[in-house]
C-alpha positions as a Markdown table, in Angstrom:
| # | Residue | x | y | z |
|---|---|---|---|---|
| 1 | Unk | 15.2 | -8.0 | 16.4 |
| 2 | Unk | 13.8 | -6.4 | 13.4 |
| 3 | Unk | 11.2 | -8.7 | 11.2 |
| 4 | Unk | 12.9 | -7.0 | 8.0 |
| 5 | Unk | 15.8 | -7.1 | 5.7 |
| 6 | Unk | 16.7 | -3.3 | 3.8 |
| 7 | Unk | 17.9 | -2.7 | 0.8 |
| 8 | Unk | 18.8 | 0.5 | -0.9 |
| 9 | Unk | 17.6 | 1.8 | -4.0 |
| 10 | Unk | 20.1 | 2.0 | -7.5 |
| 11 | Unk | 22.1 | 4.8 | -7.4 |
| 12 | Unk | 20.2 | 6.9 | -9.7 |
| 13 | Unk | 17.0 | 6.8 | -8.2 |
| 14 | Unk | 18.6 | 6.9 | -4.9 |
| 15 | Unk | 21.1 | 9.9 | -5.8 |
| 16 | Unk | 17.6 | 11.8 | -6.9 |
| 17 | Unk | 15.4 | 11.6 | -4.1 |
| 18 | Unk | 18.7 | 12.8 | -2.1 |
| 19 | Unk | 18.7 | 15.9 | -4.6 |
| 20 | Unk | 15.2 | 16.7 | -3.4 |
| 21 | Unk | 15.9 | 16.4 | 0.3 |
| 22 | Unk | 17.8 | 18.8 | -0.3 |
| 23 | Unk | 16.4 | 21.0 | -1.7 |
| 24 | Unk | 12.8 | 20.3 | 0.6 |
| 25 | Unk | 13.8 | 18.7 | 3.7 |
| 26 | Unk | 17.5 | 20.2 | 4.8 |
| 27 | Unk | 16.7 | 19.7 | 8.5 |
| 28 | Unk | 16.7 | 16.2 | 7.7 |
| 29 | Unk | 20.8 | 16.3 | 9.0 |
| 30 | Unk | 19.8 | 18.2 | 12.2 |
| 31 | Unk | 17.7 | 15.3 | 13.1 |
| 32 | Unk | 20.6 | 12.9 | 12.9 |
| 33 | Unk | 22.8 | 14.8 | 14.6 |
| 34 | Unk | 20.5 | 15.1 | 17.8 |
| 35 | Unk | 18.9 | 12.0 | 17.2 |
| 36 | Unk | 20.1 | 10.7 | 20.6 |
| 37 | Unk | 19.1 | 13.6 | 22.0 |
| 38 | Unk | 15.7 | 12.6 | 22.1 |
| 39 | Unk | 15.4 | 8.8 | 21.7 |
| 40 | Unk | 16.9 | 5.8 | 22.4 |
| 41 | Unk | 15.7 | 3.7 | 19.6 |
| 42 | Unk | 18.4 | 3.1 | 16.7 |
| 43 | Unk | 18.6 | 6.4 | 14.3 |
| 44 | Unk | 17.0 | 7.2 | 11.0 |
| 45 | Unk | 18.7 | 5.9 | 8.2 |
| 46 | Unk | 17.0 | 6.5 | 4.6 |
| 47 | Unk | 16.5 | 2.7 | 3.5 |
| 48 | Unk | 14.1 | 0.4 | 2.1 |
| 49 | Unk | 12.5 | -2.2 | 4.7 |
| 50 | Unk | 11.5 | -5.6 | 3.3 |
| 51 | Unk | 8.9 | -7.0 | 5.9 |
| 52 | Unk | 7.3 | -10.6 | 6.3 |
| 53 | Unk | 4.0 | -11.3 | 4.2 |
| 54 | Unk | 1.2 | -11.8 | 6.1 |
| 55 | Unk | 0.2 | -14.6 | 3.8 |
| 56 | Unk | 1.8 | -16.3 | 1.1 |
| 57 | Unk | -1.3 | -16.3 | -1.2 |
| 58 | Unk | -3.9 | -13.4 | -2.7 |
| 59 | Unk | -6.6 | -13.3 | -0.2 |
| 60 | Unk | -9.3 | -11.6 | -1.7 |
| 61 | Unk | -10.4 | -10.8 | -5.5 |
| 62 | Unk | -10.4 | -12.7 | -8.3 |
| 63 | Unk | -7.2 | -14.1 | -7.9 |
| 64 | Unk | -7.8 | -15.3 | -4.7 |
| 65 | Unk | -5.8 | -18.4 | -3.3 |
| 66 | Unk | -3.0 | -18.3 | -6.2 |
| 67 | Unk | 0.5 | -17.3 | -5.0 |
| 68 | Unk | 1.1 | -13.4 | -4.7 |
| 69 | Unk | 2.5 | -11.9 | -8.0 |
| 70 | Unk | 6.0 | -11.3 | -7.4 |
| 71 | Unk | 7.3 | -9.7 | -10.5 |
| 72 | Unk | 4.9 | -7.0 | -12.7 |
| 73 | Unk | 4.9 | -8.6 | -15.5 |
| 74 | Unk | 2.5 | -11.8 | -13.9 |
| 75 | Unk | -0.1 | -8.8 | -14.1 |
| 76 | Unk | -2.2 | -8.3 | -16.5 |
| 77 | Unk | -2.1 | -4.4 | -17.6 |
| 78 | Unk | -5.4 | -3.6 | -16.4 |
| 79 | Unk | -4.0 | -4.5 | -12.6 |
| 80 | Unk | -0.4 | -3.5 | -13.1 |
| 81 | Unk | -1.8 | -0.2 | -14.1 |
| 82 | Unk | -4.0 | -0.3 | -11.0 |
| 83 | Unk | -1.3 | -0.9 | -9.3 |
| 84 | Unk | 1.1 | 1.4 | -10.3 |
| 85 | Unk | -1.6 | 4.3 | -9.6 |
| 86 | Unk | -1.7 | 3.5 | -6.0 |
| 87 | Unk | 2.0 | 3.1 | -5.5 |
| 88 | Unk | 2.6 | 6.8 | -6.7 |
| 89 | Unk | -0.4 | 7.9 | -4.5 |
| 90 | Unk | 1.2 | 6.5 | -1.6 |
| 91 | Unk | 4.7 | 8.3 | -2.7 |
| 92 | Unk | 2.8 | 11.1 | -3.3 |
| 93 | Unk | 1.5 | 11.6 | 0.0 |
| 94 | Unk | 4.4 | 10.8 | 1.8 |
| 95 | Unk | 6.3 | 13.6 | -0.2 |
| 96 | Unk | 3.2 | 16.2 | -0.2 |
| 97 | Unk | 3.5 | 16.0 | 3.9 |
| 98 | Unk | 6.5 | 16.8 | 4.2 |
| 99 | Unk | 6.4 | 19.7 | 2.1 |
| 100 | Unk | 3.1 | 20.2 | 4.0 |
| 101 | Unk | 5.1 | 20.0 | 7.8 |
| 102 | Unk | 8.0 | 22.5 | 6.6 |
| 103 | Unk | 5.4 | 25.0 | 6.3 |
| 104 | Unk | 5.3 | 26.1 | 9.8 |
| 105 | Unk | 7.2 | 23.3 | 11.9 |
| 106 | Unk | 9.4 | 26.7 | 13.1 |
| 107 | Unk | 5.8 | 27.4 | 14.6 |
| 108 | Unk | 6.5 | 24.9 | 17.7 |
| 109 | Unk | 6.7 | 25.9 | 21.1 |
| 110 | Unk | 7.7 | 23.0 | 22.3 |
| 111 | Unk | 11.6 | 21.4 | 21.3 |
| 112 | Unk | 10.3 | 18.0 | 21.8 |
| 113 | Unk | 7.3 | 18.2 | 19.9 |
| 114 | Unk | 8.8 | 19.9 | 17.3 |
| 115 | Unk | 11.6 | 17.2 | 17.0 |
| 116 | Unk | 8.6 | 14.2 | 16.8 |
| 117 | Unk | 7.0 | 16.0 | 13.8 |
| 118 | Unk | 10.5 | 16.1 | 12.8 |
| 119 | Unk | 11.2 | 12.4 | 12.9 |
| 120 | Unk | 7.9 | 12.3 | 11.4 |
| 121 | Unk | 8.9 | 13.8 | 8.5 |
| 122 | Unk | 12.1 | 11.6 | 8.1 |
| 123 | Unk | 10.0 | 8.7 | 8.2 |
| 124 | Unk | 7.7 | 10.1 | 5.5 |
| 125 | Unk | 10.4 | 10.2 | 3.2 |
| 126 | Unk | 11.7 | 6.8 | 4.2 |
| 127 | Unk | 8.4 | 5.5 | 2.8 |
| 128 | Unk | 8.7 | 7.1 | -0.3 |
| 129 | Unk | 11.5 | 5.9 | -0.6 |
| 130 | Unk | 10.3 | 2.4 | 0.0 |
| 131 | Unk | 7.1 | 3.3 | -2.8 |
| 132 | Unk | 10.4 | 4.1 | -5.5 |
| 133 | Unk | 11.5 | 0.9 | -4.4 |
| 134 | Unk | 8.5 | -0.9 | -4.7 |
| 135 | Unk | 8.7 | -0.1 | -8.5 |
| 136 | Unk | 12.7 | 0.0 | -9.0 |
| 137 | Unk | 13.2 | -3.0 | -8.1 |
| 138 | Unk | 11.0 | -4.7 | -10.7 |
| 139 | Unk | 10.8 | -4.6 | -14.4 |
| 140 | Unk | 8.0 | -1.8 | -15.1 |
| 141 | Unk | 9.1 | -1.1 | -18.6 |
| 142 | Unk | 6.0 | -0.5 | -20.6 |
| 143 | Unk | 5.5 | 0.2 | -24.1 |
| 144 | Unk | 9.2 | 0.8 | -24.2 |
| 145 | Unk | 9.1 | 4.0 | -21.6 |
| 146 | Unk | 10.8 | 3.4 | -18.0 |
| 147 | Unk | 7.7 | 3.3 | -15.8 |
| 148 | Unk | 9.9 | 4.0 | -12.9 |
| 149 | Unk | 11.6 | 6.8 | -14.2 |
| 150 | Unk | 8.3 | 8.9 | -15.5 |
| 151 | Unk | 6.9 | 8.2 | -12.1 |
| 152 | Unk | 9.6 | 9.7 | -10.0 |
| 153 | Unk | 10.3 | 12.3 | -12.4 |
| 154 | Unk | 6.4 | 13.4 | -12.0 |
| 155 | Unk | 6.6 | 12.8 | -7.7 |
| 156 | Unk | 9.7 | 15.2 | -7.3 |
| 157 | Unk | 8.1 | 17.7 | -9.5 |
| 158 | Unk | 5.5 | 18.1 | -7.4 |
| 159 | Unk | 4.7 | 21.2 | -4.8 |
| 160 | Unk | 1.5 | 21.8 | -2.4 |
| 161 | Unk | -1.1 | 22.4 | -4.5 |
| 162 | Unk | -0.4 | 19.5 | -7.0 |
| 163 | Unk | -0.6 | 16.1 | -5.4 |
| 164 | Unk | -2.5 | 13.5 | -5.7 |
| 165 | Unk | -4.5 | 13.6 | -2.8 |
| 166 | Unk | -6.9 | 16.9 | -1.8 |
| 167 | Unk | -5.2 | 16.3 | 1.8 |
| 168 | Unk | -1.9 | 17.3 | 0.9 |
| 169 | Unk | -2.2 | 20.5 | -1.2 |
| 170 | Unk | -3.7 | 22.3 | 2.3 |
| 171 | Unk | -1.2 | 24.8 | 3.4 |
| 172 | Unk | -0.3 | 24.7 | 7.2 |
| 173 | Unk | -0.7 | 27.4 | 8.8 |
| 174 | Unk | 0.0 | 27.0 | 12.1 |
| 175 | Unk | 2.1 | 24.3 | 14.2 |
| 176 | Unk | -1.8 | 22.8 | 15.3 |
| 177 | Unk | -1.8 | 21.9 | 11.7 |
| 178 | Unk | 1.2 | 20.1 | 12.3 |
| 179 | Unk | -0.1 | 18.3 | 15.1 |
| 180 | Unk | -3.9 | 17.8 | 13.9 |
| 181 | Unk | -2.5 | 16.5 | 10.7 |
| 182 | Unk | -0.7 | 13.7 | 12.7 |
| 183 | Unk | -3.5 | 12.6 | 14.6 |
| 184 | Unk | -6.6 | 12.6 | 11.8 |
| 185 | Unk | -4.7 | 12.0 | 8.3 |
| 186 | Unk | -1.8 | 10.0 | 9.3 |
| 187 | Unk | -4.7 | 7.8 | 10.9 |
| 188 | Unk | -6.3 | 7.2 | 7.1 |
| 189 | Unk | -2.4 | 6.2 | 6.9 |
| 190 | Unk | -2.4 | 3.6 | 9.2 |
| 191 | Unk | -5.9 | 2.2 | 7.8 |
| 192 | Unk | -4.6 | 2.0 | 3.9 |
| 193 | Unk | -1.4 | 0.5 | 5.1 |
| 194 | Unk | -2.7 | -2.0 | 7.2 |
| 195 | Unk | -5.4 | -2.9 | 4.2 |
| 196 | Unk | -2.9 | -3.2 | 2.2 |
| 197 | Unk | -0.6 | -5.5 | 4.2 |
| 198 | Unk | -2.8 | -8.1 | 2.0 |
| 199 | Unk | -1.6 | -6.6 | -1.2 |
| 200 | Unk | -1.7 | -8.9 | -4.2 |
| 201 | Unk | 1.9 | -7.8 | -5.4 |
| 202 | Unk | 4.4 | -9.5 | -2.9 |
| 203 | Unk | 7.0 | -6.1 | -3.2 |
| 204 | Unk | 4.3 | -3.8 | -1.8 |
| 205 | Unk | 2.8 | -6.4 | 0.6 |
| 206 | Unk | 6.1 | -6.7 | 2.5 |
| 207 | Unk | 6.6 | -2.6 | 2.4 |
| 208 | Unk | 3.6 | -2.4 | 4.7 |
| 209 | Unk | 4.1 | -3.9 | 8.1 |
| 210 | Unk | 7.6 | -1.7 | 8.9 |
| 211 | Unk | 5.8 | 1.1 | 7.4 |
| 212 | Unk | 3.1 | 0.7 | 10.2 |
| 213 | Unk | 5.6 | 0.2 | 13.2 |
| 214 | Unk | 6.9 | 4.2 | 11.6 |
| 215 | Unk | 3.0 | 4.9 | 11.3 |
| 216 | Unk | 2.1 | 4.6 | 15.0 |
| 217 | Unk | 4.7 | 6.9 | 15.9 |
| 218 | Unk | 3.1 | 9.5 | 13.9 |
| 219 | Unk | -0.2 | 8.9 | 15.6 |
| 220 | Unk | 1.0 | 9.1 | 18.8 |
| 221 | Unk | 2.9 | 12.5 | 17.8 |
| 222 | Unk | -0.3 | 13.9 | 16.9 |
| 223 | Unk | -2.8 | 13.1 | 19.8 |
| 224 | Unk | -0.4 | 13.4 | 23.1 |
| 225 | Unk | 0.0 | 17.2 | 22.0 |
| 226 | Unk | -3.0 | 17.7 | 21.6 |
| 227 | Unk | -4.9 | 15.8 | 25.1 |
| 228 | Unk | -1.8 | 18.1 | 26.0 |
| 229 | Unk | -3.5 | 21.3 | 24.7 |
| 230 | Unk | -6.6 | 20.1 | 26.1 |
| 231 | Unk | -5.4 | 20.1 | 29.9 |
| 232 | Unk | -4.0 | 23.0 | 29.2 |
| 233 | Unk | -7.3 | 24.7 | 28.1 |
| 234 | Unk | -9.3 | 23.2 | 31.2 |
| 235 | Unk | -6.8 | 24.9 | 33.6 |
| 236 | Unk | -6.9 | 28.1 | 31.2 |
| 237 | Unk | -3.3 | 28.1 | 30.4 |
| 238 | Unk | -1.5 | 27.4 | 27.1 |
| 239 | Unk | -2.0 | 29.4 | 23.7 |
| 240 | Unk | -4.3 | 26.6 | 21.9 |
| 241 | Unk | -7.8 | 26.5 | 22.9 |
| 242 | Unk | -10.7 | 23.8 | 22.4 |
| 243 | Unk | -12.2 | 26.2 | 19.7 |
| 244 | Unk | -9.1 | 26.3 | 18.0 |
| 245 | Unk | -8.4 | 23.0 | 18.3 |
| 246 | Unk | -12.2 | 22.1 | 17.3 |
| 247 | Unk | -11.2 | 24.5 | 14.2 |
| 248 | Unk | -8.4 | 22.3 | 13.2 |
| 249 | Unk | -10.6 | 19.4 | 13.2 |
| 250 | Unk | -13.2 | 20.5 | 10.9 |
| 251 | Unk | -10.6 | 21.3 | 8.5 |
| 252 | Unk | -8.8 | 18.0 | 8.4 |
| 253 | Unk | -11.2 | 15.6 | 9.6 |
| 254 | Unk | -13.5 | 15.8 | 5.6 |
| 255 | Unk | -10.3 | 15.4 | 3.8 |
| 256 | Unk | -9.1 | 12.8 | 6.0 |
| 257 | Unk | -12.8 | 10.5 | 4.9 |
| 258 | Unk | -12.4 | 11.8 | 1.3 |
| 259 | Unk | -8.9 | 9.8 | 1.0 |
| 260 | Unk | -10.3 | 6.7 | 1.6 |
| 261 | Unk | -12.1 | 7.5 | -2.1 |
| 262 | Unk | -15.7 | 7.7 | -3.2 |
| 263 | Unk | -18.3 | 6.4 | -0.8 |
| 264 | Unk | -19.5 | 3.9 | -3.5 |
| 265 | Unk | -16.6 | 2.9 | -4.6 |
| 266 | Unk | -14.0 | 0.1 | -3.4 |
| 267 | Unk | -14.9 | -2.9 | -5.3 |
| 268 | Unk | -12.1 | -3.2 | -7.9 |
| 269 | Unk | -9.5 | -3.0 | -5.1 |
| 270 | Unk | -11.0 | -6.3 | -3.9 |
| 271 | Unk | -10.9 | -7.8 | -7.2 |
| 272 | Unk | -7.6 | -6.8 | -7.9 |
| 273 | Unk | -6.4 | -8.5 | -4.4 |
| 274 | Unk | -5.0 | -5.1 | -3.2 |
| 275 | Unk | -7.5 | -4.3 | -0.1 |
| 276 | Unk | -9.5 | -6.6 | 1.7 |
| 277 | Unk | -12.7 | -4.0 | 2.1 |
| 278 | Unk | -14.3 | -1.3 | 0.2 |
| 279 | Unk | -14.1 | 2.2 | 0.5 |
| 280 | Unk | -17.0 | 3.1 | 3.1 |
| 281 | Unk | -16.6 | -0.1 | 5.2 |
| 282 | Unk | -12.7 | 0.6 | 5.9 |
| 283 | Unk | -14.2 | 5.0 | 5.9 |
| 284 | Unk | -16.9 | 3.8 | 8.8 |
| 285 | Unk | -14.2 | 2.2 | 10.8 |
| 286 | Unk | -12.1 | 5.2 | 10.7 |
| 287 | Unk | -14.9 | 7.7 | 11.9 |
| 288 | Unk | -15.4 | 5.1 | 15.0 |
| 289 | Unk | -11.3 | 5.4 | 15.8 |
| 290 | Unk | -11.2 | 9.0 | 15.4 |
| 291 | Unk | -14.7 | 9.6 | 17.7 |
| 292 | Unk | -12.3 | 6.9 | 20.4 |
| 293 | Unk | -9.0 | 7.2 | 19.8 |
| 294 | Unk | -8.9 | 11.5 | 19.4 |
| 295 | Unk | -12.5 | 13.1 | 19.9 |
| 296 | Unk | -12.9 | 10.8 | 23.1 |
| 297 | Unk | -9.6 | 10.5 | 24.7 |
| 298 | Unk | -9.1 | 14.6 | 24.4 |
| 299 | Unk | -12.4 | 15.4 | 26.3 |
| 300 | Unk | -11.9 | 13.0 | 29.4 |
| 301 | Unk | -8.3 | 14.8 | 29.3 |
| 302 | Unk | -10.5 | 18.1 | 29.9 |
| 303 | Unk | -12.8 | 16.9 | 32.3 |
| 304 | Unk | -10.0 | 15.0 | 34.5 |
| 305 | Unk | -7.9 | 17.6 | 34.5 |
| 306 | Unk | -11.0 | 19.9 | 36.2 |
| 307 | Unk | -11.8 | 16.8 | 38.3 |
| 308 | Unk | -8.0 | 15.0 | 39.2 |
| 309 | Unk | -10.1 | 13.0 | 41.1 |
| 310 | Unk | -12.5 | 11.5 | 38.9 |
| 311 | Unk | -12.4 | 7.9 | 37.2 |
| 312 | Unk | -12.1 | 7.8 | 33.1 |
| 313 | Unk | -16.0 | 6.8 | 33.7 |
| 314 | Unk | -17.0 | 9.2 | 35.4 |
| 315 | Unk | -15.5 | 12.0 | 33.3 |
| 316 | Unk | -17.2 | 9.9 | 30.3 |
| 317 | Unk | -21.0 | 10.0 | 31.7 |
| 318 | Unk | -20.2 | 13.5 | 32.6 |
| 319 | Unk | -19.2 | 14.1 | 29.2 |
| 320 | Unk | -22.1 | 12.0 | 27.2 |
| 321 | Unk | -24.7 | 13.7 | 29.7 |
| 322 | Unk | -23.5 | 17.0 | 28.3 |
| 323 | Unk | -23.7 | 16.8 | 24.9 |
| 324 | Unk | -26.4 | 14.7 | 24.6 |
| 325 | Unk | -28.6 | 17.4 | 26.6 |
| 326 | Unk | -26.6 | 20.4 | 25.6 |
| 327 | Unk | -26.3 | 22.2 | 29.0 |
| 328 | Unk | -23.8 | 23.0 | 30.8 |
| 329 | Unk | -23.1 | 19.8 | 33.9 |
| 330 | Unk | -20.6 | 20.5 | 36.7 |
| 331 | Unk | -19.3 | 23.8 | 35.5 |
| 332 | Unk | -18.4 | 22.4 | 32.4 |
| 333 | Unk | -20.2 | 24.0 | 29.2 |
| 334 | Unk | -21.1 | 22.0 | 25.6 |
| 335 | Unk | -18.4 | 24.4 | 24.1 |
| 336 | Unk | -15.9 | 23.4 | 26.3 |
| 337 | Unk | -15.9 | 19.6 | 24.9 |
| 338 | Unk | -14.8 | 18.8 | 21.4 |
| 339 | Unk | -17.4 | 17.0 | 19.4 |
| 340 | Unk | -16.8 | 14.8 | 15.7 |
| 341 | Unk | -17.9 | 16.6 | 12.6 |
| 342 | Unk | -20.7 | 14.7 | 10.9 |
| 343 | Unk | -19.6 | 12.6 | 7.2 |
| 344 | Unk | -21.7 | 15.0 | 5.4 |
| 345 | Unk | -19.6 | 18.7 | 6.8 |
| 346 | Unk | -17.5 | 20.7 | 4.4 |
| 347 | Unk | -17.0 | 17.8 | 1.9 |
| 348 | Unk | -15.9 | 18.2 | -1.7 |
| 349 | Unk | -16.1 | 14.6 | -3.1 |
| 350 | Unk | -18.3 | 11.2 | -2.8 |
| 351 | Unk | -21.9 | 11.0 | -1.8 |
| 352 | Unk | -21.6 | 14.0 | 0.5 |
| 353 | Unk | -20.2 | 16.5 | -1.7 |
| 354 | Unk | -21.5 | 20.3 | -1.7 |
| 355 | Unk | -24.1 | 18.9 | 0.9 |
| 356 | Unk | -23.9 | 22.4 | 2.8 |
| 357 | Unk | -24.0 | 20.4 | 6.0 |
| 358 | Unk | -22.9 | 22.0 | 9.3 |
| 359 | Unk | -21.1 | 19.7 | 12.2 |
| 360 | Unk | -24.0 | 18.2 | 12.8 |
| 361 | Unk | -25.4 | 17.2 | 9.9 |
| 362 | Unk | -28.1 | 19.2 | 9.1 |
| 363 | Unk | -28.4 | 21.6 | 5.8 |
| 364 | Unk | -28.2 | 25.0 | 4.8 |
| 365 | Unk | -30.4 | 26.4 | 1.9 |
| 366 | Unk | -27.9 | 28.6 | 0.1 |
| 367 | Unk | -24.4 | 29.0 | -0.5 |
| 368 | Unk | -24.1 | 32.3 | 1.4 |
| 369 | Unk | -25.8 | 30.9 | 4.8 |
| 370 | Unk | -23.0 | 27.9 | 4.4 |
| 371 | Unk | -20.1 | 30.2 | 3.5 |
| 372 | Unk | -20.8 | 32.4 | 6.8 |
| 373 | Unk | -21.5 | 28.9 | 8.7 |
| 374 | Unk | -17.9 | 27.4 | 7.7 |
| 375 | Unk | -15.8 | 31.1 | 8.4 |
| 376 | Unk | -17.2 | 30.5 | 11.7 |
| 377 | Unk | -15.9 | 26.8 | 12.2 |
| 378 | Unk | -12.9 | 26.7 | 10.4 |
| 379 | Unk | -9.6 | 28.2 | 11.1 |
| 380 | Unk | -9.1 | 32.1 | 10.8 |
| 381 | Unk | -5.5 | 31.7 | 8.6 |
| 382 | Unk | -7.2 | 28.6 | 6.6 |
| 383 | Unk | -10.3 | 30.7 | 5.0 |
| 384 | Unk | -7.9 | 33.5 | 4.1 |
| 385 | Unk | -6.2 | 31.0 | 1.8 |
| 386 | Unk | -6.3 | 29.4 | -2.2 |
| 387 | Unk | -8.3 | 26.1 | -0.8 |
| 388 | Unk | -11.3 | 27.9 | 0.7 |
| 389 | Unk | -11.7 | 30.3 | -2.0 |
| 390 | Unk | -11.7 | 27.4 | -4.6 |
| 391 | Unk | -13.8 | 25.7 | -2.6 |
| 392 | Unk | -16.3 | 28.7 | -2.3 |
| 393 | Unk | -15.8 | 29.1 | -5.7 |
| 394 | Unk | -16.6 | 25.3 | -6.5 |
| 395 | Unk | -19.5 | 25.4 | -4.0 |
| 396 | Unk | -21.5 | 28.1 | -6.0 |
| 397 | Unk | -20.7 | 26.6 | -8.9 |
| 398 | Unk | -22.6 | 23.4 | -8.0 |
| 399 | Unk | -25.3 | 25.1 | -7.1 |
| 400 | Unk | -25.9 | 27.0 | -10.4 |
| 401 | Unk | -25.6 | 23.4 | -11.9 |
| 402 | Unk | -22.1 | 23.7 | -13.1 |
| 403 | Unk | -19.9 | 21.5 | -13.8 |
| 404 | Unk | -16.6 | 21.7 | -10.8 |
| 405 | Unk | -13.4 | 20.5 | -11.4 |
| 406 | Unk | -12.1 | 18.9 | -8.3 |
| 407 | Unk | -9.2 | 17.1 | -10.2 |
| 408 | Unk | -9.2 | 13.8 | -11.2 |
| 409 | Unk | -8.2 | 11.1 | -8.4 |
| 410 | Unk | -5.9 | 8.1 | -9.1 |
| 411 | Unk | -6.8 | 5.0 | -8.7 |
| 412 | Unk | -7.0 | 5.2 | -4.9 |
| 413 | Unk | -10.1 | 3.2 | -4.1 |
């Protein structure tokens, strides 16, 4: 039995985020009607799920210990403010993927693969749905202008290229975008939802646990195509190789640490009760659960698929003993096994930024040795496009001591 109640939002707001499906997401009716074609589980329905707090009290900050605030106006504007910035960046996102997964989801070879990114994308715009919630079903009028309103009228007029987050203005390209997206940046997901399953405002608090049930879907979505893939590529079948799927990671995997917000940031998140860490402890964790739960699992997928008859430890050993010493062990090479891109590679915001570190962490002198570096390492159909040339762009600008314009972030971390 669900540990939630739903609720749906007022007609208006509701009638408008049905407009934009529409007009974004149209395959949003194939997936009910072949829903049961797929799963078992009960089908999608576009609703707002109201989960159980995980305490009844503010557990961190300045607040700390007092009952949650369970209407916006028991925050001062400083906080509400605060608060209402991350609420539109988690709308934001939610909407900017799907736009993102449209792209080339027509790109999968695979019906039932295609279909999970396609439930993905349902459940993407559930959540957004849940973020307009989070605000419609409060009194957010401020200075006389509906709060709710001017948000959702700014969310739906967004496109790739103009969200909040750097992540989701990347075009995809390709259906390993899809995929690769699933497993790195739906994983920052899962880490700022569960943070902020201690969320001092009681609405968004109880939006977080049945958002993370949806959330580990997504993760799985992502990774079992691609240890897939990886198999696939040890036998030397399938159309995806390790370099491309390498590729993919160095494109997503910066971005991916760059949503958790600056490196030295964090601290009025805590005060404000809304996350229980700051930005680089929750960032560190995530590296360690990419390097396990992706980098890791999808090399021993390689190895035991050369060596069926190998234990998980083995194929490990095999697979430290290789890249620690960088020759080739039991016919399989270095380039064969996928390896973590350091913090510092191809990053564009927080202590890292314009570094002109390669995947291991050490520095080029000049712009023109890093440009040639990252056409190598990144994916062909990615540095043909708007993000690497602004990023090129940026990159020399920063080194002639000019000032870049990345954007400004919300209130994010």
């Amino acid at each position: 039995m669900a540990n939630y109640t739903t609720d749906t939002l007022p007609d208006k707001y509701h009638k408008a985020l049905i407009s934009w499906q529409k007009k974004y997401f149209h395959d949003l009716d194939y997936l009910a009607d072949h829903w049961s074609d797929y799963y078992r589980q009960e089908p999608f329905h576009l609703m707002a799920k109201i989960g159980e707090l995980r305490k009844p009290v503010i557990e961190v900050g300045k607040y700390k210990g007092r009952e949650k605030f369970k209407k916006a106006s028991e925050m001062d504007e400083e906080v509400l403010e605060a608060c209402a910035a991350i609420v539109r960046a988690q709308a934001s996102t939610e909407l900017g993927s799907i736009q993102q997964h449209r792209e080339s989801l027509h790109k999968a070879q695979d019906p039932k693969i295609q279909f999970d990114v396609l439930r993905i994308m349902a459940e993407e715009f559930r959540h957004a749905y849940q973020m307009v919630y989070v605000l419609a079903s409060d009194n957010w009028t401020k200075g006389g202008k509906d709060l709710v309103s001017e948000v959702l009228e700014g969310l739906l007029s967004m496109e790739t290229g103009s969200h909040v987050l750097d992540a989701f203005n990347l075009y995809f390209d390709s259906f390993v975008d899809n995929v690769t997206f699933a497993a790195i940046i739906d994983r920052v997901g899962k880490y700022q939802l569960t943070m902020q399953s201690i969320f001092s405002y009681e609405p968004m608090a109880r939006s977080m646990p049945p958002m993370l049930v949806e959330e580990a879907f997504h993760l799985a979505s992502g990774v079992n195509p691609l240890k897939t893939w990886a198999s696939q590529a040890a036998e030397e079948k399938g159309n995806v190789s390790i370099l491309n799927i390498q590729k993919h990671i160095n494109k997503w995997f910066p971005r991916g640490l760059e949503m958790f917000g600056d490196e030295r940031g964090g601290s009025k998140n805590i005060e404000f009760g809304f996350k229980p860490m700051k930005n680089l402890e929750a960032q560190e964790l995530y590296v360690k659960e990419v390097q396990k739960e992706v980098v890791d699992v999808l090399n021993v997928a390689f190895v035991l698929t050369r060596y069926k008859s190998w234990t998980r430890q083995q194929a490990s050993n095999l697979i430290h003993q290789i890249l620690t010493s960088g020759e080739p062990l039991s016919g399989i090479l270095p380039e064969d096994l996928l390896i973590l891109p350091s913090v510092k590679f191809f990053r564009r915001r927080g202590i890292h930024a314009y570094l002109m570190s390669d995947i291991q962490g050490s520095l080029f002198q000049t712009p023109k040795e890093y440009e040639q570096y990252l056409r190598k390492n990144l994916p062909d159909s990615y540095i043909t496009g708007p993000d690497f040339a602004q990023y090129l762009e940026n990159l020399k600008k920063h080194y002639k001591g000019e000032e870049v314009k990345e954007g400004k972030l919300p209130f994010y971390g």
